[in-house]
N, C-alpha and C positions, 0 to 999 in steps of 0.2 A: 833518542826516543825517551828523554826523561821525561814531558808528558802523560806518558802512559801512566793507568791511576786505574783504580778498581772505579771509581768516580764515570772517567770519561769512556770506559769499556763496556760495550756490551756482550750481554750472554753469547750472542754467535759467534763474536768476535773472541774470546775465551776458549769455547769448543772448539773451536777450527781451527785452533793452534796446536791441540794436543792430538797427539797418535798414539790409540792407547794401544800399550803393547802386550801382547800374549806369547811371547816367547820360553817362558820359561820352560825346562826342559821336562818338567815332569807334570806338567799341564795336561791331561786328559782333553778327551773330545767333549765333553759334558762342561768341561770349564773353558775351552775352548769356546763352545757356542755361545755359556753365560755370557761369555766378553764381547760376543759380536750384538750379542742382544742391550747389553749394555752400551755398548757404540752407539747401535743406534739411540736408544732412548733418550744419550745425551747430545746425537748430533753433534760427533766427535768428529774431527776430519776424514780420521783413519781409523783402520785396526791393521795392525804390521803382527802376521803371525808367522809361523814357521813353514816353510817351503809345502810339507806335507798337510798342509792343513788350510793351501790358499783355495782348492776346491768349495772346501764346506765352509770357508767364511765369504767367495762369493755367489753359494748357492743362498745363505743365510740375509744377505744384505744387499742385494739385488732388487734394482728399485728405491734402495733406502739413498741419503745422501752421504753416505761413508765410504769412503772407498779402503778398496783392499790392497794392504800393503803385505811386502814380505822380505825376508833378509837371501842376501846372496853373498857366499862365502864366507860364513856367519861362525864362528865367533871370531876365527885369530886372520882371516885375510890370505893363508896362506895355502888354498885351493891353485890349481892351475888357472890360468886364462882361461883355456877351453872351457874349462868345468864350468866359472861365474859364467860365462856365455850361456852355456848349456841350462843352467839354471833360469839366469835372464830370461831366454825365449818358454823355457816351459814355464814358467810362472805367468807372465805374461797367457802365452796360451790359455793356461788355467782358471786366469780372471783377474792376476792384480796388474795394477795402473802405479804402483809406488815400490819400488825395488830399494831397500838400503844396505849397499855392496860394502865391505870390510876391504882396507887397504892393504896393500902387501907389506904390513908394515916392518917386516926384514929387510926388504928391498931397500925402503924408503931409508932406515937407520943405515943401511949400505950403501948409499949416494948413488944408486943404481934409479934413478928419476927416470931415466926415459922409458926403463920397463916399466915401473911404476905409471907413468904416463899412458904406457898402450893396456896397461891392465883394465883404467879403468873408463878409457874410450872405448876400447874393444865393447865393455858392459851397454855403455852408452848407445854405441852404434847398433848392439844384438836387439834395442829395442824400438829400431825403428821409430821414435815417436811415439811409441804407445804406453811409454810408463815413465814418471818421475824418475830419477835416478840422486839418489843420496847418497853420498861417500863417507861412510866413519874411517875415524884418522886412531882413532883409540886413544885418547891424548895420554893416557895416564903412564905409556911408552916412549911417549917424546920429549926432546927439548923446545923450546919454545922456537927457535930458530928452526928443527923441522917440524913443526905444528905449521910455521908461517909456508915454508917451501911446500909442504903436504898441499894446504889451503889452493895455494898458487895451480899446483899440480891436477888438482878434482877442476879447476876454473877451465883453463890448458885443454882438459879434456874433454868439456862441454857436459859437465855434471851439474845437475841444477840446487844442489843443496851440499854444504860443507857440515859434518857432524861430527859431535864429539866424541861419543863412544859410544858402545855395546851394551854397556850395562852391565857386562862381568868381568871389568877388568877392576885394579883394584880401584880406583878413585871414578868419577864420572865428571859431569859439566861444572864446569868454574867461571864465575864471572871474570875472572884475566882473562882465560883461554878463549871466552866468547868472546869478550873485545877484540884480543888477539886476531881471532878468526875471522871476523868481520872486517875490519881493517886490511885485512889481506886478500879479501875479492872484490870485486865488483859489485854495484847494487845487482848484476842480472842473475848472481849465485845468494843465495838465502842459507839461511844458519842451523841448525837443529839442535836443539841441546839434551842431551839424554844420562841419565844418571843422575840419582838425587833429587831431581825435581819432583818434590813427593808434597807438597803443600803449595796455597792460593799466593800466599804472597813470595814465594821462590821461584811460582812461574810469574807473575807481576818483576820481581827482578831481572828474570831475563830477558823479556818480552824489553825492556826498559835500553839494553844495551844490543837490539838488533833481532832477538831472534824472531823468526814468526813459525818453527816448531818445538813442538816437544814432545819426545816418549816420553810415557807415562804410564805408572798400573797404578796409580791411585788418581785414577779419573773421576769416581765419583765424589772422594773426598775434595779433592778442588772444587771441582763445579759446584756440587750442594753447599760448599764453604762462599762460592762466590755468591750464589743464591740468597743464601742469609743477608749478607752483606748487604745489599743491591735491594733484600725486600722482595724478591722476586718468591714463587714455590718453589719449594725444594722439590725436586724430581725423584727421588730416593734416598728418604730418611734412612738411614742404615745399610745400603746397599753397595756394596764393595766389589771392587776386579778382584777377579781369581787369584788367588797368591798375591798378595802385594808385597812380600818380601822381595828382596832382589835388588838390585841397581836402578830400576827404573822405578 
């Protein structure tokens, strides 16, 4: 995808790349909703917020063309089966269409794959069809040899997106590890890169070697940065996601 250029992209195609994220832990309900309002204004794909909080970002965005996302087994992967199930279907119920489930990544360092395999079909399957299913691998845990077997494994399970990490582990997305990643599924599995991708031409980077998402809390600063670019309005001179500190 070395093509891809701030030149031959357009604004929609930008937005819809990114998931902005509202995870952070001490995020309030008031910064919470800022972020879904801000979603929508920039016709962002997603908002991926926290389990207790996919209520009111799909009472808030309902209608709009953003969907709501949220994490399952969120931070360290190391939840029971049952539990990410249990989570999967009430969120779903709730209102999101985009679940991003954390690996079991002891398992996986344990060469225990086939658990690891039914971990994250079992999520796959609690959603009937009715939500995206992203798998973080956590990279910044792994060797590249289980980065590759992880990848293979979320493919295996009928997970529709391979990602890199949480955003609180220590390091985040790399362009090796997306290469990596990419390289190791199929076109029918997509990539996500989260971590670090805090500026316009960092998501231009990865967009470049496959991905087509990315968390993100510095949504506005990208898009209004593309804007300029481009000669387009800027959508919000000075308008910032809640907390932008963080991994994402």
């Amino acid at each position: 995808m070395s093509e891809v250029s701030i030149e031959t992209l357009t604004y929609e195609q930008v937005a819809k790349t990114i998931d902005h994220s509202l995870l952070r832990p001490e995020l309030t309900t008031q910064e919470v909703a800022a972020g879904c309002d801000l979603a929508r204004r920039y016709h962002t794909a997603s908002v991926c917020v926290k389990p207790c909080d996919v209520p009111l970002a799909a009472r808030l965005l309902a209608g709009s063309d953003v969907a709501v996302g949220t994490v399952v087994g969120f931070p360290h992967g190391s939840s029971a089966t049952a539990v990410k199930v249990f989570e999967a279907r009430l969120a779903i119920e709730q209102g999101a269409v985009e679940l991003d489930m954390v690996i079991n990544i002891g398992w996986l360092r344990s060469g225990h794959d086939d658990d690891v395999l039914e971990d994250i079909r079992a999520v796959v399957i609690a959603t009937e069809g009715r939500a995206l299913v992203k798998v973080i691998l956590e990279n910044a845990y792994l060797s590249d040899a289980e980065k590759e077997r992880a990848s293979r494994l979320v493919e295996a399970a009928g997970a529709d997106f391979v990602k890199t990490s949480t955003g609180f582990a220590p390091s985040g997305a790399t362009i090796p590890d997306l290469i990596l990643m990419r390289r190791s599924v199929s076109p029918r599995v997509q990539v996500k890169a989260a971590g670090g991708v805090r500026t316009l031409d960092a998501l231009i980077d990865v967009l470049r070697v496959g991905v087509t998402r990315v968390g993100a809390t510095a949504t506005a600063t990208i898009l209004d940065e593309f804007c300029r670019r481009k000669g387009l309005p800027v959508i919000g001179e000075g308008a910032k996601a809640p907390i932008t500190t963080g991994g994402y």
